[in-house]
C-alpha positions as CSV (number, residue, x, y, z in Angstrom):
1,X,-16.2,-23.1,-40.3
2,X,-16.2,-26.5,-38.9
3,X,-13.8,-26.2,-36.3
4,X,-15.9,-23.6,-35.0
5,X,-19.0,-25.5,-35.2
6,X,-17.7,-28.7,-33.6
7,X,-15.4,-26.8,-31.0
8,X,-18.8,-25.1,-30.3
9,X,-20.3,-28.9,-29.7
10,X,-17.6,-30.2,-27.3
11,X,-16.1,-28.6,-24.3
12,X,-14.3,-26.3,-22.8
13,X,-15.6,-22.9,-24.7
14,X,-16.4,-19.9,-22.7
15,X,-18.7,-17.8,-24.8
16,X,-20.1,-17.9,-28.6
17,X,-21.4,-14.9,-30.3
18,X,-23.1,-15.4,-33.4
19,X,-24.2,-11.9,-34.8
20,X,-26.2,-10.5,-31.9
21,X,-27.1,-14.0,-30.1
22,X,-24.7,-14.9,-27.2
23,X,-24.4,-18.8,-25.9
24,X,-23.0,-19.2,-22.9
25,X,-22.0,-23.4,-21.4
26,X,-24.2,-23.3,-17.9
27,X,-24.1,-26.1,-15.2
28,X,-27.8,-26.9,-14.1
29,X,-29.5,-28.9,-11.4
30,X,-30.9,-30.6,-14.4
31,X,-27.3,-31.1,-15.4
32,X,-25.7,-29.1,-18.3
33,X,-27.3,-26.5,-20.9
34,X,-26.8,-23.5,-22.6
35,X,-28.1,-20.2,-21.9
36,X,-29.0,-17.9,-25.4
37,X,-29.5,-14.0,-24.6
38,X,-30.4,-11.7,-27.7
39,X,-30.8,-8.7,-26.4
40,X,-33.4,-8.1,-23.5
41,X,-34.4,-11.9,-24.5
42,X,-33.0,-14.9,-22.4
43,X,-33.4,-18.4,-22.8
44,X,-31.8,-21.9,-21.7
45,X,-31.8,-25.2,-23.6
46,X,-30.7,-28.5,-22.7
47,X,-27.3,-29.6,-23.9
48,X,-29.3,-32.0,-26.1
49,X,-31.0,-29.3,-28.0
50,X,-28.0,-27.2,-28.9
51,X,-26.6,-28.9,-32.5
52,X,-30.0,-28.2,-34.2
53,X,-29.9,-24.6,-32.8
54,X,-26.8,-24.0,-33.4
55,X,-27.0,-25.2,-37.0
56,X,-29.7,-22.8,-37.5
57,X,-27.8,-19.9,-35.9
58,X,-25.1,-20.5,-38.2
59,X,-27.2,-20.8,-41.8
60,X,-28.1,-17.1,-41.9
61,X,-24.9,-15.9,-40.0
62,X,-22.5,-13.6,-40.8
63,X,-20.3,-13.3,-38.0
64,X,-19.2,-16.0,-35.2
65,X,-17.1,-15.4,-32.4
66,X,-16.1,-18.5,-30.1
67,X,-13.9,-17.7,-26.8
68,X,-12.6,-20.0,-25.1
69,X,-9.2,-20.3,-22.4
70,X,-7.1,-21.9,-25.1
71,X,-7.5,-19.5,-28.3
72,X,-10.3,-17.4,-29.7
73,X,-11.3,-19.0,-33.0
74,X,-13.4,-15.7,-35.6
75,X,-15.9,-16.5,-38.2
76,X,-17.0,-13.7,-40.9
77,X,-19.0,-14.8,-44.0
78,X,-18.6,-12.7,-47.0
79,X,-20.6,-11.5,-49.2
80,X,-20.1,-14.4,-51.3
81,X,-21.3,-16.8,-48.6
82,X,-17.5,-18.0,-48.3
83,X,-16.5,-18.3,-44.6
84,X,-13.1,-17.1,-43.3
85,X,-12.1,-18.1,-40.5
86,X,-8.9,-17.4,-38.1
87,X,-7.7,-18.2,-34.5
88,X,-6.3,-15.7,-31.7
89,X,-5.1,-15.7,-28.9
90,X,-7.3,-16.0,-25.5
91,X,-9.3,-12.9,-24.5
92,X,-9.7,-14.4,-21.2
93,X,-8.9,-17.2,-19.1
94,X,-11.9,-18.0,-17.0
95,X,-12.5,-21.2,-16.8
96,X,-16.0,-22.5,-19.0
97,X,-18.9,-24.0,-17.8
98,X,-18.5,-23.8,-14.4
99,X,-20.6,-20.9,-13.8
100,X,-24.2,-21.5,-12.7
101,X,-26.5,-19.5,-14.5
102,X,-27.8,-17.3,-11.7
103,X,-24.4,-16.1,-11.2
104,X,-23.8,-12.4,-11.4
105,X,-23.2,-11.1,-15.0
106,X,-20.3,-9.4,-15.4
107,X,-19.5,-7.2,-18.6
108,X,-15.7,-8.7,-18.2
109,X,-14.7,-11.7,-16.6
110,X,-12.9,-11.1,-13.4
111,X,-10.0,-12.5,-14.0
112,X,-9.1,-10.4,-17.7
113,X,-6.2,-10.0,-19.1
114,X,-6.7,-6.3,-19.4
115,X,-7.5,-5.6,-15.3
116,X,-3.7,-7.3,-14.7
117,X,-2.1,-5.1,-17.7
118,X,-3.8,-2.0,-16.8
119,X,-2.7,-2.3,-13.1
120,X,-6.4,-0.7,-11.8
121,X,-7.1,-1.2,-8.2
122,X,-10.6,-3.2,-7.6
123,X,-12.2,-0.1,-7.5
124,X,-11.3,1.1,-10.5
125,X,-12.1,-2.4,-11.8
126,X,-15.7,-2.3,-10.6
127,X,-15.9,1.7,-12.1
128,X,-14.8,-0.3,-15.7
129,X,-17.9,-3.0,-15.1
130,X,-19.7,0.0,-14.1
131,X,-19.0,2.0,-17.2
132,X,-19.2,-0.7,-20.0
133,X,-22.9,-1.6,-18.1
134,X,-23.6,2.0,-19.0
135,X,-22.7,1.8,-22.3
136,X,-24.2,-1.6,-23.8
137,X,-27.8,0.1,-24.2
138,X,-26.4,1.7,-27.3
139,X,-27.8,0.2,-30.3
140,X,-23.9,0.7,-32.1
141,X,-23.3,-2.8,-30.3
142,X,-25.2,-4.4,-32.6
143,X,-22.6,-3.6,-35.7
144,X,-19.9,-5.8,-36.9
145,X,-17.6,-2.8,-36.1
146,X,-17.3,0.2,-34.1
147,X,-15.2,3.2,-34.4
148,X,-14.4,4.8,-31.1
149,X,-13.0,8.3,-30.6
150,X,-11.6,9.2,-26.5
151,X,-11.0,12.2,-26.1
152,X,-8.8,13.3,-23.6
153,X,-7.9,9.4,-23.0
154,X,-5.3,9.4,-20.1
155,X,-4.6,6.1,-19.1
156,X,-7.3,4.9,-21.7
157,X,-7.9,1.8,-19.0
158,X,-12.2,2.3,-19.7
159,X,-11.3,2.7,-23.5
160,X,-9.8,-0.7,-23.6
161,X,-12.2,-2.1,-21.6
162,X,-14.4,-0.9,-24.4
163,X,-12.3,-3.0,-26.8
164,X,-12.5,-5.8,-24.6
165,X,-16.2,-6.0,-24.6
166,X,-16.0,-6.2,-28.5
167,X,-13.6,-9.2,-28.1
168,X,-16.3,-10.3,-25.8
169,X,-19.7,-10.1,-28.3
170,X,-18.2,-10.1,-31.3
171,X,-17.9,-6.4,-32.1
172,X,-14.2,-5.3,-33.3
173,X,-13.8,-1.8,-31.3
174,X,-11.4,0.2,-33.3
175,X,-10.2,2.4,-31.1
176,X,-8.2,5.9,-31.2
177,X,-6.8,7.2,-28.0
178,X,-6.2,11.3,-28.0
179,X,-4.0,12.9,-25.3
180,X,-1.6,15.5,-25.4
181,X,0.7,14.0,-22.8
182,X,3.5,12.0,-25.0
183,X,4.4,9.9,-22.3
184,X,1.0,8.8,-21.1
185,X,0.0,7.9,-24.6
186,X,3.9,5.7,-25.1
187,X,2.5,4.3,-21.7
188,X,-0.9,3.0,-23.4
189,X,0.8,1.9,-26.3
190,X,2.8,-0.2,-24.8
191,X,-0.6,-1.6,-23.0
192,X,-2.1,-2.2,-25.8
193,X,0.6,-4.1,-27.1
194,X,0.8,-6.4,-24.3
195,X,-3.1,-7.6,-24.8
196,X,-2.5,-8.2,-28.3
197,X,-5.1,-5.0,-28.9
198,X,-4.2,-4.3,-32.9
199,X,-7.2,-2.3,-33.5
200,X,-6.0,0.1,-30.8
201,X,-3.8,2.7,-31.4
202,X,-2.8,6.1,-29.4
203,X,-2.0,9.3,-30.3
204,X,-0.5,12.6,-29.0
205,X,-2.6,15.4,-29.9
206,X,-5.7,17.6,-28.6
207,X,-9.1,17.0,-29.5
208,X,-9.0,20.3,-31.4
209,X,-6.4,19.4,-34.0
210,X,-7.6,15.7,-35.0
211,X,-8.7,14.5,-38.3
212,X,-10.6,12.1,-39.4
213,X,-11.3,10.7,-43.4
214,X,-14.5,9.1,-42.0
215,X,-17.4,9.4,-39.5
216,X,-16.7,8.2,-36.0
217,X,-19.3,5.9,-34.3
218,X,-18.9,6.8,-30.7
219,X,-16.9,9.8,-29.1
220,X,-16.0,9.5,-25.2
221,X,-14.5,11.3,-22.9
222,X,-14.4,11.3,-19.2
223,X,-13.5,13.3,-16.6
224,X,-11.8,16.1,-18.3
225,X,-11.6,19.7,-17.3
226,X,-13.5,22.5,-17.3
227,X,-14.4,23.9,-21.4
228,X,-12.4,20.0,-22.3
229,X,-15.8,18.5,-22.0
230,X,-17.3,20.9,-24.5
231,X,-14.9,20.8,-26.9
232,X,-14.9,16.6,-26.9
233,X,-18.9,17.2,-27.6
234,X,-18.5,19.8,-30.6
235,X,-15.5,17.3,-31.7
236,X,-18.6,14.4,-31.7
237,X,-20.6,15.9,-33.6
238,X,-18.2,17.4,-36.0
239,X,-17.4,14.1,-36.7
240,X,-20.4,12.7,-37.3
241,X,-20.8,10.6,-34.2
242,X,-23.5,8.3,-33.7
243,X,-23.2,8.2,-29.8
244,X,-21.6,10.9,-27.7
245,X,-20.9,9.8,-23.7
246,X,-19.0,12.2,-21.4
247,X,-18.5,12.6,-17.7
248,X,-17.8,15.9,-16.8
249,X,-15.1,17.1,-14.3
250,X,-15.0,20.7,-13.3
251,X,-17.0,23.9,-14.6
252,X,-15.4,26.8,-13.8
253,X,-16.5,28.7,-17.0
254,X,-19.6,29.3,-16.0
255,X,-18.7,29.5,-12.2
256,X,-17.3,32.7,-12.9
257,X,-20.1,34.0,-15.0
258,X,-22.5,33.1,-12.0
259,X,-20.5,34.0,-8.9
260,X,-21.2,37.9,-9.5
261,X,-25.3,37.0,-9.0
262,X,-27.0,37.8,-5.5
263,X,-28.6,34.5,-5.0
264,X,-28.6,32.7,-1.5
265,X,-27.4,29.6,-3.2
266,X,-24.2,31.5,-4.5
267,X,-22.9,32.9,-1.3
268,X,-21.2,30.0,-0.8
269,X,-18.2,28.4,-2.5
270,X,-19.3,25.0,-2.3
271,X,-22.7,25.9,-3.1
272,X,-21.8,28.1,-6.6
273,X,-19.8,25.1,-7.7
274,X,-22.6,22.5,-7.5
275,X,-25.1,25.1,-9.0
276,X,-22.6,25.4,-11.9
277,X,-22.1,22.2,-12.7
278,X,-26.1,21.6,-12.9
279,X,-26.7,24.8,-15.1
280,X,-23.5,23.4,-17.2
281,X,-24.4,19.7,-17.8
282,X,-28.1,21.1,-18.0
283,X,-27.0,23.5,-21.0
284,X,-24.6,20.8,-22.5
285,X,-27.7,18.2,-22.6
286,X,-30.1,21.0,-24.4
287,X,-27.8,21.1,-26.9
288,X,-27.0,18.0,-27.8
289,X,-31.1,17.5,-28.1
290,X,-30.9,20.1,-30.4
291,X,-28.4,19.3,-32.8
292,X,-30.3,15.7,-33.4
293,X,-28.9,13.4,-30.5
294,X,-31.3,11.9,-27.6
295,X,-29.6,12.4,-24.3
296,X,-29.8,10.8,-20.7
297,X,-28.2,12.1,-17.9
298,X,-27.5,9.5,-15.5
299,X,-25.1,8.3,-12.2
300,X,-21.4,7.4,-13.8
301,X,-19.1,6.7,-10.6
302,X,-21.3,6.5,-7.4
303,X,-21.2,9.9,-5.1
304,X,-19.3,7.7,-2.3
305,X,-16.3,8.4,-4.5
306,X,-16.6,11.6,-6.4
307,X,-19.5,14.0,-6.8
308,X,-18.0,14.5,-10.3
309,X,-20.6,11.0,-10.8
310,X,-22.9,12.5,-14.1
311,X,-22.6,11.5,-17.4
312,X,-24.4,12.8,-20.3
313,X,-25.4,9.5,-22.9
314,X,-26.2,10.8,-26.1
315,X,-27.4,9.3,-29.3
316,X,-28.3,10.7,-32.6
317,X,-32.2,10.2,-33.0
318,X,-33.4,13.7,-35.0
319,X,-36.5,14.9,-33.2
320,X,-38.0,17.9,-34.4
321,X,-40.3,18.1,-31.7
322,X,-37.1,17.2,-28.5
323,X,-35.1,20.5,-30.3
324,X,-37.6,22.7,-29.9
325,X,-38.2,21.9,-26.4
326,X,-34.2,21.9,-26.4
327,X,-34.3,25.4,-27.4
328,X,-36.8,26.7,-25.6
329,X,-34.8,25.1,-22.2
330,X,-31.6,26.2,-23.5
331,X,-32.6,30.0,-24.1
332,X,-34.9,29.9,-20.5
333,X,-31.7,28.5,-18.6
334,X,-28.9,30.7,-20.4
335,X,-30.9,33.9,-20.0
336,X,-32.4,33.0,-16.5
337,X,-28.1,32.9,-15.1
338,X,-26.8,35.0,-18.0
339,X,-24.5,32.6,-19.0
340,X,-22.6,32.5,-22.3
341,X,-21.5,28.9,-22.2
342,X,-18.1,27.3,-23.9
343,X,-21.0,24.5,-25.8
344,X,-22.4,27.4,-27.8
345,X,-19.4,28.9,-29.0
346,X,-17.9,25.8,-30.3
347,X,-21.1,24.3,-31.9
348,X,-21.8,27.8,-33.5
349,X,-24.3,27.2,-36.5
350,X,-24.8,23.9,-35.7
351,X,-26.7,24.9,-32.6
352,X,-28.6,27.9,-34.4
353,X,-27.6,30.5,-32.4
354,X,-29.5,32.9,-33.9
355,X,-32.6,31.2,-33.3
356,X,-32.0,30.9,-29.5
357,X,-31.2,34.5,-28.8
């Protein structure tokens, strides 16, 4: 533990996360300092000050994390007070201190390891800042480890990001990448192998037919197709998720359902498309409020690029009062287009069907 703790004194460190506190090297006006955010809570101290608060970070710590350009160094106390400590190899190469701190935040440096390996375009690199921004509300951030579940994974370039982030605040992201494309998952594999990501790992198989001996703590899935997004959702919370995030593509489930309606809105193609996604993602977001999670529904990708932009945040927080609502919306929207939607199916008495009709 004391080569952390004098590594952490010197120079040339990037980032130290000791259990949810983050210290970050800044260069003042007032020359240098370090800047301390735990969680909505920022604060900068002089150089000067930072031995006695690091000390006291460290006596009722049981994780450390120090990053820096030249090799990680990871800290975990057990439950015998004994530290272990181990050294790996640099999660990113940005330069330290030399950032002021009123320079723009970013969830990932700019320079990572995982943009060059993942060959994204800078679009696609601000859509991973975007999406990791999204997801560090969720309170599963705060634990020394976090299963995640994609579903539907692809090139799986926002699920590593994910267990970039980890790397990042000292969180190890053990991830599980589902697709059913062999190829595209030997493809990701071999990714994950060049960024030394060990806790990743990729397999070839639906949604459907995966197995788990223990409880996820966050499912994802994004973009996928059609009734996809509502089995990744019924997966969740089969599985025990704590946090369910999805971006839904396509709905033409319920497009079909609604076409046959007279309705001014529905004469039109483009018109019976949007109004099915809204009625879908609507229904989707009722029942994840009633089966115990609290949703948001918020802007993913920005509509310049895609009008596919929602994503539905969930997170389980049991509300006896939000399912009721949730049931009351869900049966006023289903019977108001007299829709039978893929969610309710798939959920079956975990939604209470019979309650809702």
């Amino acid at each position: 533990m004391e080569q952390l703790r004098s590594r952490a004194l010197g120079d040339g460190w990037r980032k130290l996360v000791v259990d949810g506190v983050a210290a970050t090297p800044v260069s003042l006006r007032r020359g240098p300092a370090i800047k301390l955010v735990e969680g909505p809570r920022t604060e900068t101290i002089p150089r000067e000050e930072w031995a006695d608060r690091l000390d006291a970070l460290l006596a009722t710590a049981r994780n450390a994390h120090l990053l820096a350009p030249d090799g990680d160094v990871h800290a975990r106390r057990t439950k015998r007070g004994k530290w272990l400590v181990s050294t790996g190899r640099a999660s990113s190469s940005t330069p330290a201190v030399e950032a002021h701190d009123r320079e723009r935040h970013r969830a990932l440096p700019a320079d990572h390891p995982l943009f060059r390996a993942t060959k994204i375009s800078r679009d696609k690199a601000r859509q991973v800042q975007h999406y990791i921004e999204l997801l560090r509300p969720l309170a599963l951030w705060e634990r020394e480890t976090v299963r995640v579940l994609d579903a539907g994974c692809g090139k799986a370039y926002m699920s590593l990001a994910l267990v970039a982030y980890g790397r990042e605040v000292g969180t190890r992201v053990e991830l599980v990448g589902l697709d059913s494309n062999e190829s595209v998952i030997q493809t990701v594999r071999d990714v994950a192998r060049e960024l030394g990501y060990e806790e990743a790992r990729f397999e070839a198989t639906t949604i459907e037919d995966y197995e788990s001996d223990e409880p996820i703590d966050l499912l994802v899935s994004l973009h996928a197709c059609d009734t996809a997004t509502d089995e990744a959702i019924a997966a969740g919370v089969r599985l025990g998720a704590e946090a369910i995030v999805v971006a839904p593509c396509c709905h033409h489930e319920l497009a079909a359902q609604i076409a046959g309606q007279k309705d001014a809105l529905l004469r039109h193609g483009l018109l019976l498309g949007r109004q099915a996604d809204l009625v879908t993602d609507a229904l989707r977001a009722a029942a994840l409020e009633m089966v115990g999670y609290r949703v948001d529904v918020i802007e993913f990708v920005s509509s310049e690029h895609t009008a596919k932009n929602v994503m539905l945040r969930a997170e389980r927080d049991a509300s006896p009062q939000r399912a009721g609502r949730a049931a009351a919306e869900y049966r006023e929207l289903r019977e108001r287009w007299d829709v039978y939607p893929a969610i309710e199916r798939l959920l079956g008495d975990r939604l209470a069907v019979s309650e809702i009709r």
